[in-house]
C-alpha positions as CSV (number, residue, x, y, z in Angstrom):
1,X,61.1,111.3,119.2
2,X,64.5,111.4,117.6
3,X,66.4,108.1,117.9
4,X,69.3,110.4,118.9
5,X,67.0,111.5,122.0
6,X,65.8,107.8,122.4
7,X,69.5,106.8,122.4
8,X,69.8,109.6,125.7
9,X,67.1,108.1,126.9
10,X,68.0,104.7,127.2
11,X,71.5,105.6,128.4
12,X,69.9,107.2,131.4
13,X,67.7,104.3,132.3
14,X,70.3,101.4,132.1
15,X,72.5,103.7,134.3
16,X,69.7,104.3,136.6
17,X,69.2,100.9,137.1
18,X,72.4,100.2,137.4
19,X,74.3,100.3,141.2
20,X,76.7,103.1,141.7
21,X,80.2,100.8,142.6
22,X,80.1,97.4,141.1
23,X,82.4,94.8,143.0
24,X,82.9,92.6,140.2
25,X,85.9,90.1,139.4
26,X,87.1,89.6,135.8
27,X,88.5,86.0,135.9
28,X,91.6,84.7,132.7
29,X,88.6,83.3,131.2
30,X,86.4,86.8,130.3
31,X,89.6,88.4,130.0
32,X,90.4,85.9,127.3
33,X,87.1,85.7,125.7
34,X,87.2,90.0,125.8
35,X,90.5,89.7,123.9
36,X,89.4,86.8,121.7
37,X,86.0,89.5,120.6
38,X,88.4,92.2,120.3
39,X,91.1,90.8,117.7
40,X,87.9,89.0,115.9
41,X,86.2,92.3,115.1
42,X,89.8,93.6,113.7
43,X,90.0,91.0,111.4
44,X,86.4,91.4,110.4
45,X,87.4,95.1,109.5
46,X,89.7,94.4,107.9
47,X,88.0,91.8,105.5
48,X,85.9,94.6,105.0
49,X,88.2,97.2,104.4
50,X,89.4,94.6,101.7
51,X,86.3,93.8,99.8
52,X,85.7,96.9,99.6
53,X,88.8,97.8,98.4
54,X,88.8,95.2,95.4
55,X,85.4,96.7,94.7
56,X,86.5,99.8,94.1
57,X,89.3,98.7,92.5
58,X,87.5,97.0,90.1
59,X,84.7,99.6,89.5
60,X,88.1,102.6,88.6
61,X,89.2,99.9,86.3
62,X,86.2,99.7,85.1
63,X,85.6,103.0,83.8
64,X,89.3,102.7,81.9
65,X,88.1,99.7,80.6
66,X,91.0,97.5,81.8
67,X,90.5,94.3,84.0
68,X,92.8,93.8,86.9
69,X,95.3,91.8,85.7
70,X,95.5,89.9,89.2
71,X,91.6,89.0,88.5
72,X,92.5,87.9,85.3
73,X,95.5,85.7,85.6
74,X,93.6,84.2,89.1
75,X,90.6,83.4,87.3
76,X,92.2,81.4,84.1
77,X,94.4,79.5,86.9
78,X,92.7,78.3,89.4
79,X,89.3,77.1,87.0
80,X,89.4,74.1,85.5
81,X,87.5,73.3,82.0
82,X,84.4,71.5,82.4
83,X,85.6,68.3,81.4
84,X,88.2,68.0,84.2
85,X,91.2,68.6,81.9
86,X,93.7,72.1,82.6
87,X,92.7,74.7,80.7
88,X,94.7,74.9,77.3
89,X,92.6,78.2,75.8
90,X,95.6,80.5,76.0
């Protein structure tokens, strides 16, 4: 079987099973934890749509030989040398 086809097929069991009106309640507190899910997954996507991002920014510079000049100046800055002391290799 294709998993498209086993995809159809699950579909029409669960809404086999399930009743034909549903008499349900959503209370504040599914409402909130819906909303809370909802602006969670946005911000996941969007870390993702960052990383990849730098990724390919780094891989285009790459090819020109160039490193981004925000990796660079981040990367001397914010690491100190191994004795504790700043950096003074500039």
């Amino acid at each position: 079987m294709k998993p498209v086809d086993l995809l159809r097929l699950a579909a029409l069991a669960v809404t086999a099973i399930l009743p034909a009106q549903a008499w349900a309640y959503v209370d504040p507190g599914s409402a909130s934890m819906a909303l809370q899910m909802l602006v969670g997954g946005l911000v996941a996507a969007l870390f993702v749509l960052k990383s990849y991002f730098q990724s390919a920014k780094a891989y285009v510079f790459g090819l020109f030989g160039k490193k981004a000049a925000a990796e660079t100046s981040a990367a001397t800055d914010s690491e100190p040398a191994a004795d504790g002391a700043p950096r003074t290799d500039e």
